[in-house]
Backbone bond lengths (Angstrom), bond angles and torsions (degrees), N, CA, C in turn:
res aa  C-N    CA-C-N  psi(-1)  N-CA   C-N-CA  omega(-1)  CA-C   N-CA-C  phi
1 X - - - 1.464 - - 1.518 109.88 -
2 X 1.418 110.50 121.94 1.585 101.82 169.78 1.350 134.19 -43.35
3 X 1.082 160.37 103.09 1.288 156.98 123.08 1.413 98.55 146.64
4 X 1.441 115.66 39.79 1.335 108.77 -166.02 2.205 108.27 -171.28
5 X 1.444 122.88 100.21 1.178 104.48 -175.87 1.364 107.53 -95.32
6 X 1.252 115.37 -17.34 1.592 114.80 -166.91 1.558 123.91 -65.31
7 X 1.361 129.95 126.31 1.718 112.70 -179.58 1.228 112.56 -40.91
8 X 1.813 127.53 167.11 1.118 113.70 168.07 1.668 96.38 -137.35
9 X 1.158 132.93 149.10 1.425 133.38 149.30 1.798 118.29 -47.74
10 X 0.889 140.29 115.49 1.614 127.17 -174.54 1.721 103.40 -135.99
11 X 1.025 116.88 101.41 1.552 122.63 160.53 1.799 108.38 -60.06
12 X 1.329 121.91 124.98 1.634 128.60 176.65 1.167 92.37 -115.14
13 X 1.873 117.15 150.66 1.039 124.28 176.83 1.695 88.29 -115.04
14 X 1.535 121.51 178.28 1.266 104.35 -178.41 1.239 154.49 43.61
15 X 1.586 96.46 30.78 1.504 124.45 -151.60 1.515 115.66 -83.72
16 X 1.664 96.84 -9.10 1.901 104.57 -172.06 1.784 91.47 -95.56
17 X 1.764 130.73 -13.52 1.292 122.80 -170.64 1.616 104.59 -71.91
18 X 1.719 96.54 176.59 1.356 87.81 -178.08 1.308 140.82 -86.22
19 X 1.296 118.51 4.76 1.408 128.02 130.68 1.201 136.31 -65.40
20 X 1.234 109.95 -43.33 2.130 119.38 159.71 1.265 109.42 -25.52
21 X 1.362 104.88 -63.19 1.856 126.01 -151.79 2.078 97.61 -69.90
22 X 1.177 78.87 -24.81 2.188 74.12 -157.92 2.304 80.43 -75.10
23 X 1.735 92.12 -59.71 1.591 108.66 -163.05 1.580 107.32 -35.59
24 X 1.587 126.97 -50.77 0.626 124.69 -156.56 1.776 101.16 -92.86
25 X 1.114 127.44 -30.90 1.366 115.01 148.72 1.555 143.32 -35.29
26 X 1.740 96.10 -36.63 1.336 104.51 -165.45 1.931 93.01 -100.08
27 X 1.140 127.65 -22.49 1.560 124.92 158.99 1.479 91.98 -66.62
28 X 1.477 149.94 -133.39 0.651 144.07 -140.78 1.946 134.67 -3.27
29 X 1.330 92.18 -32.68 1.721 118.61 176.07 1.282 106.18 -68.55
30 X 1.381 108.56 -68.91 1.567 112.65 151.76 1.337 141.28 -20.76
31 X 1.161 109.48 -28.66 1.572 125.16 175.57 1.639 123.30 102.05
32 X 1.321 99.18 9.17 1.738 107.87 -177.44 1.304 109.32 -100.60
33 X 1.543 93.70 146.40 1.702 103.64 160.30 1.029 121.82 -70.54
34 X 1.541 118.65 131.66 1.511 124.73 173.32 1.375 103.02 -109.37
35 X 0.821 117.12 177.60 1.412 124.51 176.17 2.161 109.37 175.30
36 X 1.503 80.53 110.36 1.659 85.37 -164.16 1.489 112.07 -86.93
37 X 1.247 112.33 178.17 1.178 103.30 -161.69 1.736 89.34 -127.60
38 X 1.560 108.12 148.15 1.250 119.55 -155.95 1.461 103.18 -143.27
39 X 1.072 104.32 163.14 1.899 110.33 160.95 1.699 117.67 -110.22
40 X 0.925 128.52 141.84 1.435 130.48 -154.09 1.630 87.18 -56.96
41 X 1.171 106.46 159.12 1.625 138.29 159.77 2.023 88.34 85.22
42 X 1.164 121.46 -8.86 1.115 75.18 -162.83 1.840 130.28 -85.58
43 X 1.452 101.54 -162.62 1.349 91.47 -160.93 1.844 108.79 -90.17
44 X 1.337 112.49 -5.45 1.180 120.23 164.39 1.589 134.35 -86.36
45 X 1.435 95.56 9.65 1.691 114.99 -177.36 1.426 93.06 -76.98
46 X 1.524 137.23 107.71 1.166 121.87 -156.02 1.557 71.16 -156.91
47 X 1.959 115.28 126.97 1.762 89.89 177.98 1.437 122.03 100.43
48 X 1.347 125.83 172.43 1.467 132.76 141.50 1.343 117.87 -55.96
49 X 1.636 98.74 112.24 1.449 100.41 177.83 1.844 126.69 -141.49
50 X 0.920 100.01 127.70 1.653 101.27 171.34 1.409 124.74 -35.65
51 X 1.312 134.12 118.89 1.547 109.34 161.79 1.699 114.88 -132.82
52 X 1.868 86.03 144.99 1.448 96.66 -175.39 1.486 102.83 -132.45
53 X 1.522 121.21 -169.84 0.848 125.61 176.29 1.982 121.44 -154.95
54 X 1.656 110.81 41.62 1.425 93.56 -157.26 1.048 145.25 -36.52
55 X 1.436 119.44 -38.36 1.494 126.58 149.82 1.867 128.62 -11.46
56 X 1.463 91.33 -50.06 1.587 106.60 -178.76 1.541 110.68 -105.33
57 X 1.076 122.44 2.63 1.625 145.07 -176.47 1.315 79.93 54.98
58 X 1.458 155.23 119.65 1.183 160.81 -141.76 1.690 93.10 159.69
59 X 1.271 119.29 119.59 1.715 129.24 160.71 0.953 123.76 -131.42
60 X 1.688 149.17 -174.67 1.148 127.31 140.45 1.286 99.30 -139.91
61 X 1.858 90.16 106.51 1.168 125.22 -163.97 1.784 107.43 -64.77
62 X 1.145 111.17 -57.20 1.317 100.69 176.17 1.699 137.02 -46.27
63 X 1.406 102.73 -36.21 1.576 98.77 167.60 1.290 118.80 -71.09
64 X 1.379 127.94 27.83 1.659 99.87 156.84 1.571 98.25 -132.53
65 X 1.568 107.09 19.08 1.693 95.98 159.10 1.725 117.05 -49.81
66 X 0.905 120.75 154.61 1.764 119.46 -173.58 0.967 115.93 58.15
67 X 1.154 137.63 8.49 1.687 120.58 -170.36 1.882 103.34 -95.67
68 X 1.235 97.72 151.45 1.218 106.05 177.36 1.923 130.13 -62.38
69 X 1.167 86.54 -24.91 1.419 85.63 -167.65 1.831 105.05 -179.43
70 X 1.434 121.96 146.20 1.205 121.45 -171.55 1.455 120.56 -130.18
71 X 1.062 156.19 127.43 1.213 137.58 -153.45 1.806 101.47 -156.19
72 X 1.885 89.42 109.26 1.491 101.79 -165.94 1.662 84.63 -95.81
73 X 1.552 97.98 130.80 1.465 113.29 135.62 1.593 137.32 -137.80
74 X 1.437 99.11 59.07 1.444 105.64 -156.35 1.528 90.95 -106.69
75 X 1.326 105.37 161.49 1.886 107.73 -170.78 1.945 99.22 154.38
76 X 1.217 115.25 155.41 1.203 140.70 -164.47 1.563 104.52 -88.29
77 X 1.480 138.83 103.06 1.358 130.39 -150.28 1.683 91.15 -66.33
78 X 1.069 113.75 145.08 1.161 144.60 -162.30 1.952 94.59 -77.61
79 X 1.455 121.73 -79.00 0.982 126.24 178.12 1.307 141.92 -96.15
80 X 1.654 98.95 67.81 1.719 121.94 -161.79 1.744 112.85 -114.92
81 X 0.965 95.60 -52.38 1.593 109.05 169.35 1.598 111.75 -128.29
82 X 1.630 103.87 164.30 1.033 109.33 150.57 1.360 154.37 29.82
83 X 1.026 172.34 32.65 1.737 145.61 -122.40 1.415 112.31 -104.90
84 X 1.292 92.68 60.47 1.725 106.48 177.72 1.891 93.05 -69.06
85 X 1.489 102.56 179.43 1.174 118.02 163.17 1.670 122.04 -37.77
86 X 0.958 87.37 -76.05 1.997 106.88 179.02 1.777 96.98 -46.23
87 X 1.082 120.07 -45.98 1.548 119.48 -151.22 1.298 88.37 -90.09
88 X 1.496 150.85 -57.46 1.131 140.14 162.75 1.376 111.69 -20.48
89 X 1.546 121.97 -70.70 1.140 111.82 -145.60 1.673 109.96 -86.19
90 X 1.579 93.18 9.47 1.829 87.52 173.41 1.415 105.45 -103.41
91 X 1.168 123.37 -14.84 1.568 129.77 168.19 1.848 99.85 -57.72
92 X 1.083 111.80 -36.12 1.662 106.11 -172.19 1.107 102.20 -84.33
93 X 1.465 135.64 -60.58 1.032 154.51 -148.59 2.129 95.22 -62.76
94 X 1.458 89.06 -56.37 1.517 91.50 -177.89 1.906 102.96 -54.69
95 X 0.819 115.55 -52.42 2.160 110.53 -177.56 1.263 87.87 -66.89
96 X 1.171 153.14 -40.30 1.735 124.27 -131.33 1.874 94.31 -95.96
97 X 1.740 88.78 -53.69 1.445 97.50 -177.65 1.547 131.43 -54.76
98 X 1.389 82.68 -59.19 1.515 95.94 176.10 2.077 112.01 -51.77
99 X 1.337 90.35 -47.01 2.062 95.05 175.82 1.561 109.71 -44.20
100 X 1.453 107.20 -59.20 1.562 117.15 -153.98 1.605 86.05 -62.03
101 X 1.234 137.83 -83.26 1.554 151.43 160.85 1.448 102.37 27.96
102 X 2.090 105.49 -82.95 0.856 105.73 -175.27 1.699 129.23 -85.99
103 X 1.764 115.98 5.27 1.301 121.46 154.76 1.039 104.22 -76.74
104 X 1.493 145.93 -6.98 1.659 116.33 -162.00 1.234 84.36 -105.77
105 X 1.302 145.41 -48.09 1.514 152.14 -150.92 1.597 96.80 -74.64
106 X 1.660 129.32 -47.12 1.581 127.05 153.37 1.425 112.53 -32.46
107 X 1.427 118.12 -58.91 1.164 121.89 172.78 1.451 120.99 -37.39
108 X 1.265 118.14 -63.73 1.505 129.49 -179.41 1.521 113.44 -57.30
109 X 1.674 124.73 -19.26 1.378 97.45 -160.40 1.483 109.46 -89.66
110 X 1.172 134.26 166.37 1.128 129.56 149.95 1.374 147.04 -59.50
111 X 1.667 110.86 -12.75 1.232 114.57 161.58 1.409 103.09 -143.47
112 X 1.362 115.06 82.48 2.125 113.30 -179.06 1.071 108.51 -87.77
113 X 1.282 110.39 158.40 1.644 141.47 -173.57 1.991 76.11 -43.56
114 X 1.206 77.05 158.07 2.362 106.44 168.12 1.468 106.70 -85.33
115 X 1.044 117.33 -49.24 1.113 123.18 170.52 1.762 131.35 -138.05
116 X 2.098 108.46 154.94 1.445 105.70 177.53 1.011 86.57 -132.05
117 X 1.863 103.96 140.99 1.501 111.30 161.83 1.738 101.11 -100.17
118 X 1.127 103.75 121.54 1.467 104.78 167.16 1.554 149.78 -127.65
119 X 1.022 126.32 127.26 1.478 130.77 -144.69 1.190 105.62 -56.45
120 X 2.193 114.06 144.82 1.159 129.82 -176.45 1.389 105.83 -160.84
121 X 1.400 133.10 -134.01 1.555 103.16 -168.41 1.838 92.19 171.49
122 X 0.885 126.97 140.94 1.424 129.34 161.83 1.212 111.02 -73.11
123 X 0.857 142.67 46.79 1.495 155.78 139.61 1.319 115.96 -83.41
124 X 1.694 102.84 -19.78 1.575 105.85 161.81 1.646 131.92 -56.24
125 X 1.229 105.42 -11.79 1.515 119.89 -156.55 1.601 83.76 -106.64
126 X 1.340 149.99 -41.26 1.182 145.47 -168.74 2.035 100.03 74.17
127 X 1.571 100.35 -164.63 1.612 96.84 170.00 1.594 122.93 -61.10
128 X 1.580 102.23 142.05 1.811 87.62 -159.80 1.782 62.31 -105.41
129 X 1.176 110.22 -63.46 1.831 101.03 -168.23 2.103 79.80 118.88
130 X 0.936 109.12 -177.04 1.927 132.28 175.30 2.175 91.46 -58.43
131 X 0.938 115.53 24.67 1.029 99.71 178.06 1.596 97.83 -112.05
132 X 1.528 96.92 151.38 1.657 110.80 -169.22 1.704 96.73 -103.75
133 X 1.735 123.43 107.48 1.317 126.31 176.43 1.577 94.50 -114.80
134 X 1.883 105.54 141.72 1.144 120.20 136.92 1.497 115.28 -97.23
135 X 1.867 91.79 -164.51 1.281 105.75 176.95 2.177 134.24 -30.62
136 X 1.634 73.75 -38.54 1.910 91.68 176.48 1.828 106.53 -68.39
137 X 1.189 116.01 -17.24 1.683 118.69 179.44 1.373 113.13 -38.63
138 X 1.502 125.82 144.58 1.279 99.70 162.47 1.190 132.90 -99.28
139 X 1.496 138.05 -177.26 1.726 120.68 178.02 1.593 115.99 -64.27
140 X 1.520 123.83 161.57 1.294 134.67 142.04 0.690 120.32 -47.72
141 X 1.534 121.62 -172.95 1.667 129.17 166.68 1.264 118.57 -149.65
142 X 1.445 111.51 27.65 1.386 128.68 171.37 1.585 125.37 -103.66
143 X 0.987 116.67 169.64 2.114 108.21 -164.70 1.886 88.47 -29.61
144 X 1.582 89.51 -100.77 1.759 96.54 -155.00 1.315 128.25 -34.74
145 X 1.363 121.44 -18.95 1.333 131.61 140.80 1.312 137.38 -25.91
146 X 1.554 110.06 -52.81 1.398 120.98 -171.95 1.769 105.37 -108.69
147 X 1.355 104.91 -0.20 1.376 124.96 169.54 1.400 93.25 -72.32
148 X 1.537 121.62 -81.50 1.492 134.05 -173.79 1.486 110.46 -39.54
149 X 1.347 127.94 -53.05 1.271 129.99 -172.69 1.932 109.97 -71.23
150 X 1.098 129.27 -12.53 1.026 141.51 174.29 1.227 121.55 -74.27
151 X 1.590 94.70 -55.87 1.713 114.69 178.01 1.522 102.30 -75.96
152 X 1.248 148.71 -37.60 1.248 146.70 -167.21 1.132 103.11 -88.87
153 X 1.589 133.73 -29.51 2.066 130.13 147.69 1.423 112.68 -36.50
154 X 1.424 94.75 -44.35 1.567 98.18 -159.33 1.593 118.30 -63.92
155 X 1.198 122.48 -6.18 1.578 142.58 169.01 1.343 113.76 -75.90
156 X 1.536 130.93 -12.06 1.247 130.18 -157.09 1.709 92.40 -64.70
157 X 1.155 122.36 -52.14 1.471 112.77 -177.81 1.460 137.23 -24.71
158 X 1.285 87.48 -56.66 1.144 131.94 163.85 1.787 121.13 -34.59
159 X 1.106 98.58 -62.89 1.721 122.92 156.58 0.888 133.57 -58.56
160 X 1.539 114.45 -49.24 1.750 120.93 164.24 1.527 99.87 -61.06
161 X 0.988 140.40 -24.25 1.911 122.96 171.20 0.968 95.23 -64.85
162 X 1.243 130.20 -37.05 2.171 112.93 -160.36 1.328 96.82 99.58
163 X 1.258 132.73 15.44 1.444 125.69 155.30 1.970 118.34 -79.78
164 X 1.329 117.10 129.34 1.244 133.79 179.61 1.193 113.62 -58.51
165 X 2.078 133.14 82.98 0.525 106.69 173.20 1.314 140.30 -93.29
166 X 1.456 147.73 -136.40 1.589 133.46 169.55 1.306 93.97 176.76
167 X 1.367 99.23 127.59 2.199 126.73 173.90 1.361 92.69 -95.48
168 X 1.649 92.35 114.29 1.651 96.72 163.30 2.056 117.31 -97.05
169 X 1.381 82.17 99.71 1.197 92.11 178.78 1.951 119.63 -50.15
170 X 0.939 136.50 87.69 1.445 111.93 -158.04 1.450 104.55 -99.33
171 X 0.969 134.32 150.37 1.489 137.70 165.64 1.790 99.62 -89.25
172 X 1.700 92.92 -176.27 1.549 80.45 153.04 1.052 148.15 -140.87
173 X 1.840 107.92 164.26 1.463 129.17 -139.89 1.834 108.22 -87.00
174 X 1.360 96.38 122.80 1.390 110.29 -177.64 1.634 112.30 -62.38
175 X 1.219 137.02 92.31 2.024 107.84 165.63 1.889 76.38 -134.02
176 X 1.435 80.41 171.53 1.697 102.46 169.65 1.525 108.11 -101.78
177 X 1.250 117.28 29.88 1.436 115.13 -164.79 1.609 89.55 -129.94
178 X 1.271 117.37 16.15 1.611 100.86 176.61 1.678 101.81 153.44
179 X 1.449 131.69 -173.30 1.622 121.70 176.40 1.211 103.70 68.82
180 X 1.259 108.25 172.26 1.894 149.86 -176.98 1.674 83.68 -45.09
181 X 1.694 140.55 -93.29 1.148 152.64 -131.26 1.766 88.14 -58.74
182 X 1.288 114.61 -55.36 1.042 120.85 -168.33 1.751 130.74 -64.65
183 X 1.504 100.73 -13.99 1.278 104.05 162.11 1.744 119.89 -87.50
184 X 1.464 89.94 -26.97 2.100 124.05 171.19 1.614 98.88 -39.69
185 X 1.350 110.73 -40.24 1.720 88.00 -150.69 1.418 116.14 -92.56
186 X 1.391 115.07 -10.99 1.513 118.28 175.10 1.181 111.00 -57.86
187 X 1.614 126.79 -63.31 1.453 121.40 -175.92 1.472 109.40 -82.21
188 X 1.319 125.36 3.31 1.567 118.35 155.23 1.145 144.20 -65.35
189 X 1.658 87.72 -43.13 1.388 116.80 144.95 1.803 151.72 -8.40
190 X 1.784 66.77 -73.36 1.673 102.36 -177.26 1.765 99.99 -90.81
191 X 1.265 116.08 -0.66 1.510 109.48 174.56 1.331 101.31 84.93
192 X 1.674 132.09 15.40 1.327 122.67 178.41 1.659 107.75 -102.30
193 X 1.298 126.88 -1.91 1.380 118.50 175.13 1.198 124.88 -68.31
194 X 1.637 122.88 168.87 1.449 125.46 -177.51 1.076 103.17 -173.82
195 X 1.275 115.72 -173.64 1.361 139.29 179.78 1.437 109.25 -84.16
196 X 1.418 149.24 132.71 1.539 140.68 147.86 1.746 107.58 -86.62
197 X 1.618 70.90 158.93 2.262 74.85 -179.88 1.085 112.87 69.51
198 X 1.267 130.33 172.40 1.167 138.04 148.09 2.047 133.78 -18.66
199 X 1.094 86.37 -41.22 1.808 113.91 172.92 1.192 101.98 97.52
200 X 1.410 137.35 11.35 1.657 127.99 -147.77 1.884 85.78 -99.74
201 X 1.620 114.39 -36.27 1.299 88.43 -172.63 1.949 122.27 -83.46
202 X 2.280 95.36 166.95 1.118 87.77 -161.57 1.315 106.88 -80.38
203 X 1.439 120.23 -172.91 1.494 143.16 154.77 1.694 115.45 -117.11
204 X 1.021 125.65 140.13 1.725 128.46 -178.73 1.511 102.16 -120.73
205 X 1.068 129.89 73.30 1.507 137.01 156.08 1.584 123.24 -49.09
206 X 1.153 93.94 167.21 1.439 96.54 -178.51 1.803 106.03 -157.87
207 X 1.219 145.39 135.18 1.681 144.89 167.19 0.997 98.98 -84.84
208 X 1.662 111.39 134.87 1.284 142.01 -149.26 1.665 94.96 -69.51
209 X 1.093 125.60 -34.00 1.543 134.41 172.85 0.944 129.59 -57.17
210 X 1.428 99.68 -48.35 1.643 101.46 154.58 1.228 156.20 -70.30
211 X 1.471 90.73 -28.19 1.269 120.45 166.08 1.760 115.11 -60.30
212 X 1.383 106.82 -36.57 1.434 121.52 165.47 1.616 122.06 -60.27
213 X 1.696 94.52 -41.98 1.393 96.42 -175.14 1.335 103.37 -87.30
214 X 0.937 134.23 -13.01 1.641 127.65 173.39 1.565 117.16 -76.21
215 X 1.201 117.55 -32.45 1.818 128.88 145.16 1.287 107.14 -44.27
216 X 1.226 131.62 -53.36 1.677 127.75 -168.45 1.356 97.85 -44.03
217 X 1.156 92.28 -77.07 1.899 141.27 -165.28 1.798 84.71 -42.53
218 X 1.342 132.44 -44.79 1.269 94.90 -140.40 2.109 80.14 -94.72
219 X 1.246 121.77 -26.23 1.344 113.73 176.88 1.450 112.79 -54.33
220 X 1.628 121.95 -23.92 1.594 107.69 160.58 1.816 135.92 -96.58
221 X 1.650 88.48 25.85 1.480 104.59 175.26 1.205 134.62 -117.23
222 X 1.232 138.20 165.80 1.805 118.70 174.00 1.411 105.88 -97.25
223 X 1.225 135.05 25.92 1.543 134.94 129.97 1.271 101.12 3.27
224 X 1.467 125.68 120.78 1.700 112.76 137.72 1.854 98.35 -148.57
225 X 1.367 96.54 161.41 1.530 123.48 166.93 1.591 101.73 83.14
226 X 1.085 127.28 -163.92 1.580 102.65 -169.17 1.424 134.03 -83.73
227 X 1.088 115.94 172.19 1.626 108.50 -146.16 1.892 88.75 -159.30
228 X 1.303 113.53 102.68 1.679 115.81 167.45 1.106 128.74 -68.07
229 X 1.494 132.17 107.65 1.404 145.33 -178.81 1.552 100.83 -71.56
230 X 1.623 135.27 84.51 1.349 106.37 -174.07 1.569 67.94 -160.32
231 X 1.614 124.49 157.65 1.229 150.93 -176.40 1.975 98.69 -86.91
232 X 1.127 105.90 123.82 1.403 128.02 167.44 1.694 127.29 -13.27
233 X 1.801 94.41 -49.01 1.567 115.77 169.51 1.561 112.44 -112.15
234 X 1.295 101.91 106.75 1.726 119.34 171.11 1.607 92.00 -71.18
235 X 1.685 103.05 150.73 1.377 106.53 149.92 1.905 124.60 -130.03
236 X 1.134 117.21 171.01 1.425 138.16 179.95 2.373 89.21 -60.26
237 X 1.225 100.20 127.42 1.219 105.73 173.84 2.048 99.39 -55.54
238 X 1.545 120.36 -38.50 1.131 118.75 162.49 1.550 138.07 -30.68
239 X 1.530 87.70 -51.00 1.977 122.25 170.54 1.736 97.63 -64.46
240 X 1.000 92.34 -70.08 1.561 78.59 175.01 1.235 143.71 -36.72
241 X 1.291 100.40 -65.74 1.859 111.86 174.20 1.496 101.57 -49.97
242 X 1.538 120.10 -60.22 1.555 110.04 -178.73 1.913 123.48 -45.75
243 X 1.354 89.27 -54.58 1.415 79.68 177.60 1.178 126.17 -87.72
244 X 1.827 130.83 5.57 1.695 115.26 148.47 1.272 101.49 -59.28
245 X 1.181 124.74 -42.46 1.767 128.55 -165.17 1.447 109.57 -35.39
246 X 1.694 92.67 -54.69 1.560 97.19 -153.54 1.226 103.88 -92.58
247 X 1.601 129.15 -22.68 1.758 107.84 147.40 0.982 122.13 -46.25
248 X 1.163 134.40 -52.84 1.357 129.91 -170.71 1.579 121.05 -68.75
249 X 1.013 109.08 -15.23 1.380 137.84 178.07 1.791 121.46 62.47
250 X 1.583 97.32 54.09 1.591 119.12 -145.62 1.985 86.02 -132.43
251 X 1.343 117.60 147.67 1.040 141.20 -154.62 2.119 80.56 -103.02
252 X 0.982 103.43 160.28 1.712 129.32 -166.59 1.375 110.35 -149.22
253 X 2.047 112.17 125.26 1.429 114.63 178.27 1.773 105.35 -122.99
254 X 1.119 98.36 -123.55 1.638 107.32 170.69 1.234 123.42 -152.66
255 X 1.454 106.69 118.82 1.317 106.52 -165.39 1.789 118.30 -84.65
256 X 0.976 114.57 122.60 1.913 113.39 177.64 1.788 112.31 -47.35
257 X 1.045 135.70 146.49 0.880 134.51 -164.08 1.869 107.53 -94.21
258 X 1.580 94.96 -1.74 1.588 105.71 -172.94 1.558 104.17 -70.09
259 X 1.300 117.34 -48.04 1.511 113.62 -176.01 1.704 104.82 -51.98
260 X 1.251 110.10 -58.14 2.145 99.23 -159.01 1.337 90.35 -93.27
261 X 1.203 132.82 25.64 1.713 133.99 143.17 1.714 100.91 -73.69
262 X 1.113 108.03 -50.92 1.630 123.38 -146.90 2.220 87.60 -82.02
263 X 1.272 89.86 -31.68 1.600 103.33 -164.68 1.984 95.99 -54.22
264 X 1.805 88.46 -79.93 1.378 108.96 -173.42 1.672 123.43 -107.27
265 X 1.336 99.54 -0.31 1.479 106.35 169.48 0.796 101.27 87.91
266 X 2.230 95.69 149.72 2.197 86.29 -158.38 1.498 107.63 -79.48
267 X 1.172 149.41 3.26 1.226 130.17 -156.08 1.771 92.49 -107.77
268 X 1.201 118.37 -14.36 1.426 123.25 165.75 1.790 117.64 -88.28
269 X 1.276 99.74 -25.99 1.183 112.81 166.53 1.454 137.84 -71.87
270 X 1.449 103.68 -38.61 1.473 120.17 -167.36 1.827 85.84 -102.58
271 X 1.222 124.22 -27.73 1.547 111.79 171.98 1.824 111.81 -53.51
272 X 1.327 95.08 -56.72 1.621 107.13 -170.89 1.396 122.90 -49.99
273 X 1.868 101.91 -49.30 1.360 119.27 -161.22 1.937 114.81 -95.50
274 X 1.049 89.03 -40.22 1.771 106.88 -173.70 1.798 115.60 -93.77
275 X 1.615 101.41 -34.72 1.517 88.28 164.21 1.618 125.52 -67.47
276 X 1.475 105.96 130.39 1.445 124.20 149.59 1.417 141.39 -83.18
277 X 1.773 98.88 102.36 1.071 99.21 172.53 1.897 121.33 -124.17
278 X 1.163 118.05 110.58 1.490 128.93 -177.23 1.560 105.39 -83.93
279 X 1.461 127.89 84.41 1.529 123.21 160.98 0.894 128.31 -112.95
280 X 1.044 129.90 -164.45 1.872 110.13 -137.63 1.874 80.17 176.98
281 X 1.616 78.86 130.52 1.605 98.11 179.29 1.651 121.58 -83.99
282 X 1.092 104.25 72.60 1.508 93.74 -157.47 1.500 91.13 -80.14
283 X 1.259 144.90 -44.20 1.603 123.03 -147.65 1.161 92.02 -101.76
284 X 1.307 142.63 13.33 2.073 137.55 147.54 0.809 97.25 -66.67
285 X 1.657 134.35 -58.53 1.565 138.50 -142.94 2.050 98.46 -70.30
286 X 1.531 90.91 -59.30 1.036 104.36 161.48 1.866 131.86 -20.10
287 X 1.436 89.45 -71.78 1.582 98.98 178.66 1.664 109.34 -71.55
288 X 0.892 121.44 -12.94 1.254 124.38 -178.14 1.245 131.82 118.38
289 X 1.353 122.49 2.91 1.574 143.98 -161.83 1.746 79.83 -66.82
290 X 1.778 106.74 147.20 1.177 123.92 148.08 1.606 118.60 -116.93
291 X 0.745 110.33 81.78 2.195 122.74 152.78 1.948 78.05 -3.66
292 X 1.548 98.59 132.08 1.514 128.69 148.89 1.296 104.39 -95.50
293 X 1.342 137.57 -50.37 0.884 116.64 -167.54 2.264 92.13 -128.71
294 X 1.024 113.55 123.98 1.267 109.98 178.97 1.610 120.37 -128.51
295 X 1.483 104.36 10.54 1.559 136.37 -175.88 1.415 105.70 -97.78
296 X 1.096 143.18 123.56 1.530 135.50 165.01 1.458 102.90 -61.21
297 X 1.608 117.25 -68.53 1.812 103.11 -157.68 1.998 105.13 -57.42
298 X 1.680 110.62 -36.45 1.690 94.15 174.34 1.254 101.90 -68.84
299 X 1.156 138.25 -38.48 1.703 110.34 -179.54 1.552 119.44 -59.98
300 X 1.302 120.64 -41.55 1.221 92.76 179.69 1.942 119.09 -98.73
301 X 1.992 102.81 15.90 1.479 70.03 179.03 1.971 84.24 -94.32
302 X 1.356 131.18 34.70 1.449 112.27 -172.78 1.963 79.07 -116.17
303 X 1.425 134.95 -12.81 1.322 119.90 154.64 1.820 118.16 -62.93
304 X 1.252 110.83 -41.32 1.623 108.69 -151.64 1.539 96.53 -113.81
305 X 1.385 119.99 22.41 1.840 110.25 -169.58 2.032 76.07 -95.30
């Protein structure tokens, strides 16, 4: 772990997602205790395990007295269904609730973790447009926007102890094991991918590895407040489509925006596909993080070789 040799105890919330699953693999390798955090019955309680329940404001507060460090990324995937009424408000409900829960219960203990990294999303930034924002950007004012700013309040508890906290801004994360790429490759495949829109807007990616290793890295740093998980070089949704293409070694057209309107509805649609956002990792670069992979075509031909 960068800036840091000593084991650490680390409670993960969201530990079965697809960052959970890699993070908590790659701590464990490392030599640390993890210990994830679960809701009773479930089927991933496998082990020493945390249990909570946000729904029922239900924790168990005492197991993370002493622990070194906690790192929530639990939340309702954002772009799965729909964003009807109901489905919106459990996408919030899941960050806001679940955050405050486990900041207030930090709050209470007598000896809490030093630090939480806790999940947030460049969706905070809303449309940047060709404009290059870091951390200093200011928010949107569209759903995931006021999603992010909600969920990243919801830590204040957390803060008033004097615990270090940190918004992981994430862009998004490349694996073939789940995410955006991973729904990408079937019709890329088949020679049906393309560009939507115009192609001019950006995307801020990130390899799932890195994205991991920038979690390491940031639990052995004094990092705090938000911090963008996104690879150095953004590209043109254009850039993109061409170069999955040409790994794959599959021809690229343009896709109408009527189908994943019709799919997931346009306001879930036109969020995903048409917003531009160009961010830029300034306080990794900063702290010292080095990008493994900070190239789009080597990142994804070192996903799909």
């Amino acid at each position: 772990m960068t800036g840091s040799t000593a084991t650490m105890d680390i409670a993960v919330t969201g530990s079965t997602g697809l960052i959970g699953r890699v993070l908590v693999d790659s701590l464990r390798d490392a030599g640390h205790k993890v210990l994830p955090v679960v809701r009773p019955g479930s089927a991933n309680a496998v082990g020493e395990t945390i249990r909570w329940n946000p729904a029922e404001q239900q924790i168990e507060a005492s197991a993370f007295e002493g622990l070194d460090a906690v790192v929530h990324l639990a939340g309702e995937p954002i772009g799965d269904k729909r964003w009807t009424g109901a489905q919106k408000a459990r996408i919030r409900r899941s960050r806001t609730e679940g955050t405050t829960l486990l900041a207030e219960t930090l709050e209470g203990l007598d000896d809490p973790p030093p630090v939480l990294l806790s999940g947030s999303a460049i969706g905070y930034y809303g449309d940047t447009g060709d404009r290059e924002t870091d951390e200093t950007g200011p928010a949107g004012d569209d759903f995931p926007a006021r999603v992010c700013l909600e969920w990243e309040a919801a830590t204040a508890p957390a803060e008033r102890a004097g615990i270090r906290v940190v918004h992981l801004r994430t862009g998004v994360v490349l694996s073939t094991r789940g995410g955006a790429l991973a729904k990408q490759l079937t019709p890329f495949r088949m020679g049906l991918g393309g560009r939507v829109g115009n192609g001019k807007q950006y995307l801020s990616w990130i390899h799932i590895d890195d994205e991991v290793a920038a979690l390491e890295h940031l639990l052995g740093t004094s990092a705090s407040g938000p911090v963008n998980l996104t690879a150095p070089n953004p590209v043109t949704n254009s850039r993109f489509t061409k170069t999955l293409g040409s790994v794959l070694h599959r021809p690229t057209s343009v896709i109408p925006m009527a189908g994943p309107r019709l799919l997931y509805g346009r306001e879930l649609a036109d969020s995903l596909l048409l917003t531009s956002q160009r961010v830029m990792p300034g306080v990794l670069e900063k702290s010292g993080f080095v990008f493994s992979h900070p190239e789009l075509e080597e990142a994804l031909e070192d996903l799909l070789d």
